[in-house]
N, C-alpha and C positions, 0 to 999 in steps of 0.2 A: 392866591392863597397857598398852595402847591407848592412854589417855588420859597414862600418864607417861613414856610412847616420845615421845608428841608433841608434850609440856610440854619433854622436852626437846631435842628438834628446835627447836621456838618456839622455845627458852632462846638456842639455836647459830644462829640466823637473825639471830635482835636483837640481837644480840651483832657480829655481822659486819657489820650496817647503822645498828647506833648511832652518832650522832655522839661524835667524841670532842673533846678537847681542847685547848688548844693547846701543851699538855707533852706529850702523847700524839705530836705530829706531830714535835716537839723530838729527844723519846726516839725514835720509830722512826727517822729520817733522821741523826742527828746522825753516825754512826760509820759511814754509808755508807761507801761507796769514795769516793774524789773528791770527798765532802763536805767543803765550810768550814765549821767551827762555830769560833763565838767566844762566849761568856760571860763576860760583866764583874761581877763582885760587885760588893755596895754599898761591901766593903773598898775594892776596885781604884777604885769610882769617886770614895771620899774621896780617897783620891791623887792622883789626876787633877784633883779639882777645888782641890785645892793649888797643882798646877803650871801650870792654866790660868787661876788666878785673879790670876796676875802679868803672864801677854802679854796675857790679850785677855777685856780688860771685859763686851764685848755675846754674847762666846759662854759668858764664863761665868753670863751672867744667865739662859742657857737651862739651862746644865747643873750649875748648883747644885740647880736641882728634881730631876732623876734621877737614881734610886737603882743603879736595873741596866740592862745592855744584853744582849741574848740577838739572836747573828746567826748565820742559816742559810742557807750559801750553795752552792746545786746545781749551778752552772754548768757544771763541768767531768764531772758524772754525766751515766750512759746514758739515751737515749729510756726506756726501760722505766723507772727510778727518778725521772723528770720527769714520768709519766705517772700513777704512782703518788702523786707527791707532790700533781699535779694534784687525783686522788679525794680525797685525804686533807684536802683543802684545800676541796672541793665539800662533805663528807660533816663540817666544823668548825664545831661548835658555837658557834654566832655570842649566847649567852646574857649579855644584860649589855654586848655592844657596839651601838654606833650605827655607824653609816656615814659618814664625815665626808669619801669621795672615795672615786670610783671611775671611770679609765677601762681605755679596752677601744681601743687601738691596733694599730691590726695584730697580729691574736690575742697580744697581749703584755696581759696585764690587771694591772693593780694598785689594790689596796685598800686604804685606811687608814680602819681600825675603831680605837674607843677608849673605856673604859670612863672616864664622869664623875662626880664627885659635887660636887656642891652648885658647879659650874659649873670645878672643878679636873680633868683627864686625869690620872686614876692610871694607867689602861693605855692602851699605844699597839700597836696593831699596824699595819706596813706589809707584804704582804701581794703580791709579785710573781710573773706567774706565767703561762709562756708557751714556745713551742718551745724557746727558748735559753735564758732567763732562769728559775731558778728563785729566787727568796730569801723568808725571811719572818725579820723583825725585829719584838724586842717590848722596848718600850722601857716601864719602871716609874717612877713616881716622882710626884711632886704638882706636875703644869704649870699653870699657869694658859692660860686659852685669848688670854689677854693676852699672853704672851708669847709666843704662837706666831705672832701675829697683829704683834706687833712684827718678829718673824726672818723674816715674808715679806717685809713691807714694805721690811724693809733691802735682802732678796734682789733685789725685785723693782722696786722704785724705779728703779736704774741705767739698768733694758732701757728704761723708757721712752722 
């Protein structure tokens, strides 16, 4: 009796300190109070890549590669569900992503994780997360690292 009291203690311990997912953080936060969620199917984003593939040539050369957009936005929630979001974000199963950026600005931290294969970003996480700011965005779809590498260059040429 002893031993399946405390298999199932174990059971309820691991349980509350397993990492989870990144649907897992989606589904608990999503219908907060004062939560932004937005979700783009791959429907929505054939649509999109209709209408922006008439104004503007170099944005749709990004966004012809992805499929969906998933954005979670906590900013206007209390300490207590920023604090939460925080563990739930320490305690995410980082399995399959790489680290492709990470800083840490005045306790403001953001991370972009992304899962690749054979040199293409299927998954993008970016990954914000600090007193004021909470968001996490996962961006789907077959990027090449060429053209991300293009869209900064564009970005970042001007400030020169």
């Amino acid at each position: 009796m002893r031993k399946l009291i405390g298999t199932i203690a174990l059971m309820l311990v691991m349980q509350t300190v397993w990492a989870g997912n990144v649907n897992d953080v989606f589904n608990e936060f999503k219908n907060t109070e004062h939560a932004d969620y937005v979700s783009v199917s791959p429907f929505l984003m054939k649509l999109g890549k209709l209408l922006v593939k008439h104004e503007d040539k170099e944005a749709y050369d990004i966004i012809r590669h992805i499929n969906s957009v998933q954005v979670l936005d906590l900013e206007d929630c209390s300490t207590a569900v920023k604090q939460r979001f925080a563990r739930s974000i320490a305690l995410l199963d980082h399995d399959g992503y790489e680290t492709m950026m990470r800083v840490n600005d005045e306790g403001e931290k953001v991370n972009i994780l992304a899962k690749t294969k054979r040199g293409v970003i299927r998954e993008m996480l970016i990954v914000c997360n600090g007193p004021e700011d909470c968001v996490l965005v996962r961006i789907k779809g077959k990027i090449k690292e060429s053209d991300i590498d293009k869209l900064v260059e564009q970005h970042t040429g001007d400030d020169e």
